[in-house]
VEXLODO-620212 format. One record per atom (N, C-alpha, C): residue number from 1; residue in one letter; x, y, z. Coordinates in steps of 0.05 Angstrom, whole numbers. Layout:
# residues N
PT  seba  kedren  xx  yy  zz
PT  NUM  A  X  Y  Z
...
//
This chain:
# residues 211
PT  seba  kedren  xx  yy  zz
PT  1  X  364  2985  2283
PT  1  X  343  2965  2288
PT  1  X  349  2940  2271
PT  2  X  341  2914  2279
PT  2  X  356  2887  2273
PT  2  X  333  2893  2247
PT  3  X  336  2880  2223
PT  3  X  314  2868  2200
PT  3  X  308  2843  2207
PT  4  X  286  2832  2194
PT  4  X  274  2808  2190
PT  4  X  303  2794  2176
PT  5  X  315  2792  2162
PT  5  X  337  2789  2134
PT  5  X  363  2783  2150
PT  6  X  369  2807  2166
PT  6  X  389  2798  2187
PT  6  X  392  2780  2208
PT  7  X  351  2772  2216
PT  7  X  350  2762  2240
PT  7  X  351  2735  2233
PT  8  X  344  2730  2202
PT  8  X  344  2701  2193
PT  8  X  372  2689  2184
PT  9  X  385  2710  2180
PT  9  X  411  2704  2176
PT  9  X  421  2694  2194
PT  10  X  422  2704  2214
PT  10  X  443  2691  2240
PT  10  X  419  2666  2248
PT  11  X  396  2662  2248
PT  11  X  385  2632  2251
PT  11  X  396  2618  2235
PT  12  X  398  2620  2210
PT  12  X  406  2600  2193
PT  12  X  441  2590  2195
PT  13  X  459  2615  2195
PT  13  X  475  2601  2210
PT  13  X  480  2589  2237
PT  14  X  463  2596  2247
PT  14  X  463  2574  2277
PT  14  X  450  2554  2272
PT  15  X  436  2546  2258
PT  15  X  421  2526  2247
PT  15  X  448  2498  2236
PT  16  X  452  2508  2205
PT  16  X  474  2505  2202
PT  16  X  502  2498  2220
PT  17  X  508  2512  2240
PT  17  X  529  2505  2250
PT  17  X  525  2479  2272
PT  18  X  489  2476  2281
PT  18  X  494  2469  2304
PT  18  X  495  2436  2289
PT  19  X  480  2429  2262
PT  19  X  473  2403  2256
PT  19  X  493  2397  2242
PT  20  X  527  2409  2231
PT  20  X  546  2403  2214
PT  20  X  545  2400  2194
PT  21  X  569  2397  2173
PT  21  X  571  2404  2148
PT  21  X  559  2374  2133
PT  22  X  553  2360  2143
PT  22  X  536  2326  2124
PT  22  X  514  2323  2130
PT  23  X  499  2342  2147
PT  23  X  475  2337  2157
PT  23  X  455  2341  2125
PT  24  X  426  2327  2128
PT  24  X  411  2320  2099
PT  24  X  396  2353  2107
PT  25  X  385  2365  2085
PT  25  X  371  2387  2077
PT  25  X  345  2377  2056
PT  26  X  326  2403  2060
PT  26  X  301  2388  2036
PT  26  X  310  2396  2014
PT  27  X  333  2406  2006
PT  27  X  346  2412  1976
PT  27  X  353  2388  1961
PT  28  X  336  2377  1941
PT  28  X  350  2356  1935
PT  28  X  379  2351  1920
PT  29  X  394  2329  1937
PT  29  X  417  2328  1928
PT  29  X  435  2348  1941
PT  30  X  434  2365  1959
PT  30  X  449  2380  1976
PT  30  X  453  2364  2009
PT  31  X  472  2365  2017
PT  31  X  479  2365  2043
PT  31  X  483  2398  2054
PT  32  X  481  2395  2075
PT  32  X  489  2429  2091
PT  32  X  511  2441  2088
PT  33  X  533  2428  2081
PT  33  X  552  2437  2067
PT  33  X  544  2453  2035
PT  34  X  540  2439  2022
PT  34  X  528  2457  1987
PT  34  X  499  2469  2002
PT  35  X  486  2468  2015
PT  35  X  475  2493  2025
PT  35  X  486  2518  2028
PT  36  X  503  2524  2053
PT  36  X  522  2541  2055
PT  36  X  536  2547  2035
PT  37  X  541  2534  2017
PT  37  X  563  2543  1993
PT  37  X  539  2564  1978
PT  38  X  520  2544  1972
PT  38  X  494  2562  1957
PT  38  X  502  2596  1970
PT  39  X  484  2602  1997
PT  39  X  487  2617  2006
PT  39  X  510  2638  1996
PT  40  X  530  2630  2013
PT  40  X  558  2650  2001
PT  40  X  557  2651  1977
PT  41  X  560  2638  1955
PT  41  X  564  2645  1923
PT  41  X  543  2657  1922
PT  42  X  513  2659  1926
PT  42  X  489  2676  1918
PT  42  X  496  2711  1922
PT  43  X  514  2710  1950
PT  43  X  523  2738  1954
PT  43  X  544  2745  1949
PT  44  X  568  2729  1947
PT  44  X  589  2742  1943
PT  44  X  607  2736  1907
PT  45  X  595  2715  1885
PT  45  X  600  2716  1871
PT  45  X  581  2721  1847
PT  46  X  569  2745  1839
PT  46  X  546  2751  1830
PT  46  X  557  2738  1800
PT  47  X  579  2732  1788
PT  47  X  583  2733  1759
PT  47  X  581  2698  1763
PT  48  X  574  2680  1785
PT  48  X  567  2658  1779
PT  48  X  542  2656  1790
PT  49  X  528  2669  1805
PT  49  X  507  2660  1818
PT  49  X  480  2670  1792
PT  50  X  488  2684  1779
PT  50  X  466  2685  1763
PT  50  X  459  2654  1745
PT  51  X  467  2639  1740
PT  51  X  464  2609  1737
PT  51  X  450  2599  1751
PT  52  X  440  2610  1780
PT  52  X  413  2605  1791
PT  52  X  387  2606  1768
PT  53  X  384  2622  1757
PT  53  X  369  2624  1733
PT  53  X  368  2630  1701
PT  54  X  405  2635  1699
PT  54  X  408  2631  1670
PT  54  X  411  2607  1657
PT  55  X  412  2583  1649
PT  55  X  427  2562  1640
PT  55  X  448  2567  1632
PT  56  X  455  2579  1616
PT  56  X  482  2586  1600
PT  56  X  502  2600  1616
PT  57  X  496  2601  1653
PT  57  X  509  2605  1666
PT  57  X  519  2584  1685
PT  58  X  503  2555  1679
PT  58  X  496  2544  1707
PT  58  X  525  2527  1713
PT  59  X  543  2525  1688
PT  59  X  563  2509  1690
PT  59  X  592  2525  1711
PT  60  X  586  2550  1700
PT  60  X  608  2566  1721
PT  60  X  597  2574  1749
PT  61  X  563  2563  1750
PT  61  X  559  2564  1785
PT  61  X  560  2539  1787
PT  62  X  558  2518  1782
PT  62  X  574  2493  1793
PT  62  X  598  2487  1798
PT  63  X  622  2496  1784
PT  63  X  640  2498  1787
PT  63  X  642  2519  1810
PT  64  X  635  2545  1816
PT  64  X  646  2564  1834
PT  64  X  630  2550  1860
PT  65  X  608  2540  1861
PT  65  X  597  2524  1884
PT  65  X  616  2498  1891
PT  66  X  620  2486  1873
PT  66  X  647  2466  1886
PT  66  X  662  2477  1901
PT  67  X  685  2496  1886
PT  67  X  703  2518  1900
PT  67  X  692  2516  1926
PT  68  X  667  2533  1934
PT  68  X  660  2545  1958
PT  68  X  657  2520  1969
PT  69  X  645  2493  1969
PT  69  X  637  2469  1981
PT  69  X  671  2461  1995
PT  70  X  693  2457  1978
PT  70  X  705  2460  1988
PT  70  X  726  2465  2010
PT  71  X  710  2487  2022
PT  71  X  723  2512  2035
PT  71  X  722  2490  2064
PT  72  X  737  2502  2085
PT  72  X  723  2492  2110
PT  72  X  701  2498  2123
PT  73  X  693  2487  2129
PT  73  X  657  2486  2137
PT  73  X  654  2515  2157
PT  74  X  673  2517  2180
PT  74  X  662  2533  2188
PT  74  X  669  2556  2188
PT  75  X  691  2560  2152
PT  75  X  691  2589  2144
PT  75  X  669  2601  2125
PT  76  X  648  2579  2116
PT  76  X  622  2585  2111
PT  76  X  602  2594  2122
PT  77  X  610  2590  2140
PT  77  X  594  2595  2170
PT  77  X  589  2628  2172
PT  78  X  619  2627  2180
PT  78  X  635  2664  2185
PT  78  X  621  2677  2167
PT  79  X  622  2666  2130
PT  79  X  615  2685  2109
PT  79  X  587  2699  2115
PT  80  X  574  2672  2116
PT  80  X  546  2680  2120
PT  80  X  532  2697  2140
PT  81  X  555  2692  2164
PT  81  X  535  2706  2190
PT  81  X  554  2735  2178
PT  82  X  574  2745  2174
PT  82  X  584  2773  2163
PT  82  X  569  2790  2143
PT  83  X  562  2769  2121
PT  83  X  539  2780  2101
PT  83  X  555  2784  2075
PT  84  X  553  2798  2053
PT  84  X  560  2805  2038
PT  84  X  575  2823  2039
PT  85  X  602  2821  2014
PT  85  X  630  2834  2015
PT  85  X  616  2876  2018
PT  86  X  638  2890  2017
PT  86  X  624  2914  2028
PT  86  X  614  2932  2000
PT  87  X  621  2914  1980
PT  87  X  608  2936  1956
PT  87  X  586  2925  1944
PT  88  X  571  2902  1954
PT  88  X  549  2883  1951
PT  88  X  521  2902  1953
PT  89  X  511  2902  1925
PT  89  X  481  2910  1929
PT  89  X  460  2905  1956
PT  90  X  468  2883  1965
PT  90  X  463  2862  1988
PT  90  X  460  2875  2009
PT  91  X  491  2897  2017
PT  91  X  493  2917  2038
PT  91  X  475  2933  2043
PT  92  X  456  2936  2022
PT  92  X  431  2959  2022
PT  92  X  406  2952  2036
PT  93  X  410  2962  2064
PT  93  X  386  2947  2080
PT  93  X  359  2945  2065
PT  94  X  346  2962  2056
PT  94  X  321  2953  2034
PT  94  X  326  2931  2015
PT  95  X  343  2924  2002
PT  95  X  348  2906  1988
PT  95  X  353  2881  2000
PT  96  X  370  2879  2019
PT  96  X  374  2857  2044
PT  96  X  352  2847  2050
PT  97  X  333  2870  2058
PT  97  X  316  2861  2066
PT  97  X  294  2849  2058
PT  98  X  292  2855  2024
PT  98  X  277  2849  2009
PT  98  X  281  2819  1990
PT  99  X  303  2806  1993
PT  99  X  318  2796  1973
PT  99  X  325  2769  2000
PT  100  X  323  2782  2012
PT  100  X  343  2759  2031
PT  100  X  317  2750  2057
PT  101  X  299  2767  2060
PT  101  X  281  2752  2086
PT  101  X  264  2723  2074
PT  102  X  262  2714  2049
PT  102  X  250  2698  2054
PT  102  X  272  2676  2034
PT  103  X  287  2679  2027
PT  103  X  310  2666  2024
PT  103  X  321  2654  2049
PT  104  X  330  2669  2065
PT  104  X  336  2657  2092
PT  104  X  318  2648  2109
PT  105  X  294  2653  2102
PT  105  X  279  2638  2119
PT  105  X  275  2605  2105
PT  106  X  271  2606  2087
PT  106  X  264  2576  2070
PT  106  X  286  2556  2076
PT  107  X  305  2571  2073
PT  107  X  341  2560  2072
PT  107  X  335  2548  2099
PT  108  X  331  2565  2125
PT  108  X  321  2546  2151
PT  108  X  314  2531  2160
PT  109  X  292  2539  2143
PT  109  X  267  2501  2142
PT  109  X  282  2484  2122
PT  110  X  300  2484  2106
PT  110  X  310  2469  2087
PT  110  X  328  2450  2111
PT  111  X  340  2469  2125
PT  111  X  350  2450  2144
PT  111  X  340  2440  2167
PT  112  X  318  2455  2182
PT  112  X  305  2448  2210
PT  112  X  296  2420  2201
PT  113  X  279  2429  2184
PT  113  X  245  2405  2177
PT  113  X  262  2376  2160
PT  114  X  288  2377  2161
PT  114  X  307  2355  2147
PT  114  X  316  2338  2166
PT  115  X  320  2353  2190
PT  115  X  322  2322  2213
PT  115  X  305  2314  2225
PT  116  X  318  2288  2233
PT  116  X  296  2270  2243
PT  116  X  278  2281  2269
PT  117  X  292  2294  2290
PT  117  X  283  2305  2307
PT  117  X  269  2329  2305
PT  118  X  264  2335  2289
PT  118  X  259  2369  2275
PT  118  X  221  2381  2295
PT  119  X  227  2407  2305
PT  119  X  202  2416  2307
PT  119  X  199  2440  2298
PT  120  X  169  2446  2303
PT  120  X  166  2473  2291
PT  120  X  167  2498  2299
PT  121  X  171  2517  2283
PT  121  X  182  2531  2298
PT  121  X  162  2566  2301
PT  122  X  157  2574  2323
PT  122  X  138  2584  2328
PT  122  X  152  2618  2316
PT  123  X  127  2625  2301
PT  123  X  134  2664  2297
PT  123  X  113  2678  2296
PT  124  X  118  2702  2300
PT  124  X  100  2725  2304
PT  124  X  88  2733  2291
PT  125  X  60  2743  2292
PT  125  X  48  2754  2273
PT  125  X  56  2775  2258
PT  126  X  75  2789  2268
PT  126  X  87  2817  2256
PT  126  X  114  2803  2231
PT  127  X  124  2778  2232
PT  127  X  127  2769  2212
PT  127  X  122  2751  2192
PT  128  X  91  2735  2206
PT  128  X  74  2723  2187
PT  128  X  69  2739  2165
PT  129  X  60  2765  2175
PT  129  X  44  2790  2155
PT  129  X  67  2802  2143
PT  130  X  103  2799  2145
PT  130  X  114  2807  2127
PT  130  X  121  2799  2110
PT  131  X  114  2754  2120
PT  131  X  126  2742  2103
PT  131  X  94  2739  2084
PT  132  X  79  2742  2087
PT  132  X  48  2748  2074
PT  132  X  54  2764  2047
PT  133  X  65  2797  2059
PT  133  X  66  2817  2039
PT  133  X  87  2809  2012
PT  134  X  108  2791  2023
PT  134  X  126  2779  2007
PT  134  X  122  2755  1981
PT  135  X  102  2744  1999
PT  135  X  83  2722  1982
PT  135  X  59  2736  1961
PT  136  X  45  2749  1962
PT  136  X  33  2760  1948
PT  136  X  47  2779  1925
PT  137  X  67  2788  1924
PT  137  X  88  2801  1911
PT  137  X  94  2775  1895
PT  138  X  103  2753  1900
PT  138  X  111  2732  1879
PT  138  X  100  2709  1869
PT  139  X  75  2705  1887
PT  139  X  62  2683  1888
PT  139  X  56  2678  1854
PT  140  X  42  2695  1836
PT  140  X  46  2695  1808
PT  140  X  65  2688  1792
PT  141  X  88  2690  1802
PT  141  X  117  2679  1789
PT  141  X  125  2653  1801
PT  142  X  116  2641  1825
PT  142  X  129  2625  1832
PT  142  X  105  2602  1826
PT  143  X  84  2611  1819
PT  143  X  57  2587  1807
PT  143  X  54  2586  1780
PT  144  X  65  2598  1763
PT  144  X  61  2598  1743
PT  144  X  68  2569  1731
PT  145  X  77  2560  1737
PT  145  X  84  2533  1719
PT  145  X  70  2509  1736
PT  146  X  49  2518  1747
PT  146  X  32  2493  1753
PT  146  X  12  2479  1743
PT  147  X  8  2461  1734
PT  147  X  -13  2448  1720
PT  147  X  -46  2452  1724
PT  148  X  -51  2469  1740
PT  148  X  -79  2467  1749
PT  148  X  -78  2504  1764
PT  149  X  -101  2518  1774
PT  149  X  -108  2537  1788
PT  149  X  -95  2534  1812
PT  150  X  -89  2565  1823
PT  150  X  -80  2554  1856
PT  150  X  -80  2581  1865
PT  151  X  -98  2580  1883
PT  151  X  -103  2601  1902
PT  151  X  -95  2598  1925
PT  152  X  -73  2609  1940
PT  152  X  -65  2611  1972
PT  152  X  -83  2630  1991
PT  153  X  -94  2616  2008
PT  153  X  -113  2628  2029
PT  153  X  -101  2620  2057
PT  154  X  -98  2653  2076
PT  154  X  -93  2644  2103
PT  154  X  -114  2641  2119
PT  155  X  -111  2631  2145
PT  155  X  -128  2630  2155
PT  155  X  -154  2644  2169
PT  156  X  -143  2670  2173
PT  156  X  -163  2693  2169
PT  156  X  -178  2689  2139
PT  157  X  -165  2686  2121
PT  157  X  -190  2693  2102
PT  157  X  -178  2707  2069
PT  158  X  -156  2716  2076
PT  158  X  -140  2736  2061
PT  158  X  -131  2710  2035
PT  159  X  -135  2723  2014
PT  159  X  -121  2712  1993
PT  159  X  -99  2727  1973
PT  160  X  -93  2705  1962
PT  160  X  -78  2710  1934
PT  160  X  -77  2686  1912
PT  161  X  -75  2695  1879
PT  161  X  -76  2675  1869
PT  161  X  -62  2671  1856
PT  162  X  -46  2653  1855
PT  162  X  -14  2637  1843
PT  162  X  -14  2636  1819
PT  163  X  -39  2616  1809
PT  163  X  -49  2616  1780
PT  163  X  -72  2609  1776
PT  164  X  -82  2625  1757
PT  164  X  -110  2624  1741
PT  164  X  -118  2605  1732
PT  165  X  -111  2583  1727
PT  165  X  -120  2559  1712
PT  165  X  -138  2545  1720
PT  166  X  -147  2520  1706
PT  166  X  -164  2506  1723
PT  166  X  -161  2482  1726
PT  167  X  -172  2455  1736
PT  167  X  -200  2466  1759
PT  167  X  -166  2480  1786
PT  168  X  -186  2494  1792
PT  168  X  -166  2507  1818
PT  168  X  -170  2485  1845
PT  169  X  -143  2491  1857
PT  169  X  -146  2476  1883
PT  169  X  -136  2500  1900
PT  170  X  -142  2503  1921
PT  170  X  -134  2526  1943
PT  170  X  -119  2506  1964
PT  171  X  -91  2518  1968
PT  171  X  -83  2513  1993
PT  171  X  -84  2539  2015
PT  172  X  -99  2525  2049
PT  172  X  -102  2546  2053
PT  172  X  -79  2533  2088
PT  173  X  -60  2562  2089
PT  173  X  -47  2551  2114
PT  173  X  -27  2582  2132
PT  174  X  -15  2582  2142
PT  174  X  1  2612  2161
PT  174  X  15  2620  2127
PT  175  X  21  2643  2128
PT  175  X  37  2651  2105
PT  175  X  68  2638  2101
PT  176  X  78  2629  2125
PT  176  X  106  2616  2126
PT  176  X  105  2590  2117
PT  177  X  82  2572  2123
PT  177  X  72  2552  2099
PT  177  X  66  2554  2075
PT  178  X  52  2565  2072
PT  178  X  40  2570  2041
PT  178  X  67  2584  2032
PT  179  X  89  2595  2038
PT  179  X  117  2605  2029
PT  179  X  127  2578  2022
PT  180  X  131  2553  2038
PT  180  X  148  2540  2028
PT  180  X  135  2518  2014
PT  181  X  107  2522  2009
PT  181  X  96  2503  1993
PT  181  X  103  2513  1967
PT  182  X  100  2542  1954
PT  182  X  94  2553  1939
PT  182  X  126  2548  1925
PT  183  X  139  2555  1944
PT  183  X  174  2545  1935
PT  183  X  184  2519  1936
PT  184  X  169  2505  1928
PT  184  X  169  2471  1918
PT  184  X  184  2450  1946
PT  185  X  172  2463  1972
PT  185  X  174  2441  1992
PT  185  X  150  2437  2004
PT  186  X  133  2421  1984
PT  186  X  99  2422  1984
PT  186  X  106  2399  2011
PT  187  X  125  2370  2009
PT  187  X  124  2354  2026
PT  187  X  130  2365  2053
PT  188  X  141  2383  2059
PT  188  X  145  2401  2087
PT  188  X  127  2418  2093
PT  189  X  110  2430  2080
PT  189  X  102  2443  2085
PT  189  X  70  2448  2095
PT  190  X  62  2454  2114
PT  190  X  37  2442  2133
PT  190  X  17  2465  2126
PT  191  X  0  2450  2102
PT  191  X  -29  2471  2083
PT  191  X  -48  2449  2083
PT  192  X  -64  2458  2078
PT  192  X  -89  2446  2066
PT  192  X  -95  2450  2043
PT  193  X  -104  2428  2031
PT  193  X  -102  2431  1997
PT  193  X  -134  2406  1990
PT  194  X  -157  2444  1978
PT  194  X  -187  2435  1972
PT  194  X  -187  2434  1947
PT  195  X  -196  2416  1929
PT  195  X  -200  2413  1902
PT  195  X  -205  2397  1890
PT  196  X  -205  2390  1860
PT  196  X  -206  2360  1841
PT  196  X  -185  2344  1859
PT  197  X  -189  2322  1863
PT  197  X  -180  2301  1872
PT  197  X  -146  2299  1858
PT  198  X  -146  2293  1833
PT  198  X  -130  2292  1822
PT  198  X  -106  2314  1814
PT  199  X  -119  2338  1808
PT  199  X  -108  2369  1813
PT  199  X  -88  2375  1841
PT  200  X  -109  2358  1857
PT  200  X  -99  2357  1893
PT  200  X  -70  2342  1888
PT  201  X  -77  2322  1880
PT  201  X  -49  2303  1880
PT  201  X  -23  2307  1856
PT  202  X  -31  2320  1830
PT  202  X  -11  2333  1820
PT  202  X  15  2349  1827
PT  203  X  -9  2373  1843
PT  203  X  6  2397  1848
PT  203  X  22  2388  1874
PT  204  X  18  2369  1890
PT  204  X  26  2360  1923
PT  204  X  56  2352  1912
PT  205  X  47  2329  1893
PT  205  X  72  2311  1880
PT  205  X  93  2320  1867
PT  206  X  85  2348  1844
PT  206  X  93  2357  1827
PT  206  X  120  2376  1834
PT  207  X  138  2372  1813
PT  207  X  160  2395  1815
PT  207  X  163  2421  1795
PT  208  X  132  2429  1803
PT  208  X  124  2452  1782
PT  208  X  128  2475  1794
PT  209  X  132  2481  1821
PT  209  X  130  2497  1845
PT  209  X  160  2494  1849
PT  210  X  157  2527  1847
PT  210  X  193  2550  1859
PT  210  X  205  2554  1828
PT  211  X  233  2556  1834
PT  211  X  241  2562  1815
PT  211  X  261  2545  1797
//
């Protein structure tokens, strides 16, 4: 049976392949080319990709991301829709699936919602509510460094709260929004945001949100 993790995978490289390797992304300072590179080094060079979040690593994932940038565009392509090499933690469908469905989904909108022509793109409730269960699992880690309270509310009613602080502002919007607000593409991302006036405009503006 296909995963959520697999099914985003092969969107994102068709995404990717269809707009080419110079096309703009919401990553700042990335073209779709160092997107893709991202990608592949995240899975297949784990002794640089941890520089995603160590510092004292970040100089040998810039360097091994050049390497991969690189490469020809559409052997980036190949890497990604193949997946990770065969002794890759990655290979472990629970882990794939856990690690990689909303990775690949963000990575998507990093490139859909970046062109000019861009629309949106319609999904199912059966993976709103997975990408939901995913968000509530990190929403705490990925709000923590916000200057003010923030509670994510969907539209039914369901919450979670990012951070405790105050005065709080609630954004409330589908879980696949409130995903990519929460992972600092507040400007893409289609929420509603109730609160101090100013709190409102911080957190919208701010690069306190993701990682």
């Amino acid at each position: 049976m296909s995963t959520f993790a697999k099914r985003e995978r092969l969107l994102l490289a068709e995404l990717l392949e269809t707009v080419g390797p110079e096309a703009p992304t919401l990553c700042e300072g990335w073209r779709t080319r160092d997107l893709a590179a991202h990608v592949v080094v995240r899975e297949r060079r784990p002794d640089a990709a941890g520089g995603i979040i160590v510092k004292q690593l970040a100089s040998r994932l810039d360097r091994t991301m050049e390497e991969f940038a690189a490469k020809p565009y559409e052997e980036l392509i190949q890497l990604i829709r193949t997946g990770p090499p065969r002794f890759s933690p990655f290979r472990i469908k629970q882990l794939d699936e856990a690690s990689n469905t909303v990775e690949f989904y963000i990575h998507g909108e990093d490139v859909r919602r970046a062109q000019p022509d861009w629309t949106p793109r319609e999904l199912d409730p059966v993976f709103q509510d997975a990408l939901w269960s995913r968000l509530e699992r990190t929403a705490r880690l990925m709000g923590r460094g916000t200057p003010t309270g923030l509670v994510l509310r969907r539209p039914d009613g369901r919450t979670a709260v990012a951070n405790r602080g105050t005065p709080v502002v609630t954004a409330t919007g589908e879980p696949s929004e409130l995903l990519l607000f929460l992972y600092g593409r507040q400007s893409a991302a289609t929420v509603d945001l109730v609160g101090d006036e100013d709190a409102v405009t911080a957190l919208h503006s701010g690069k306190q949100l993701g990682v």
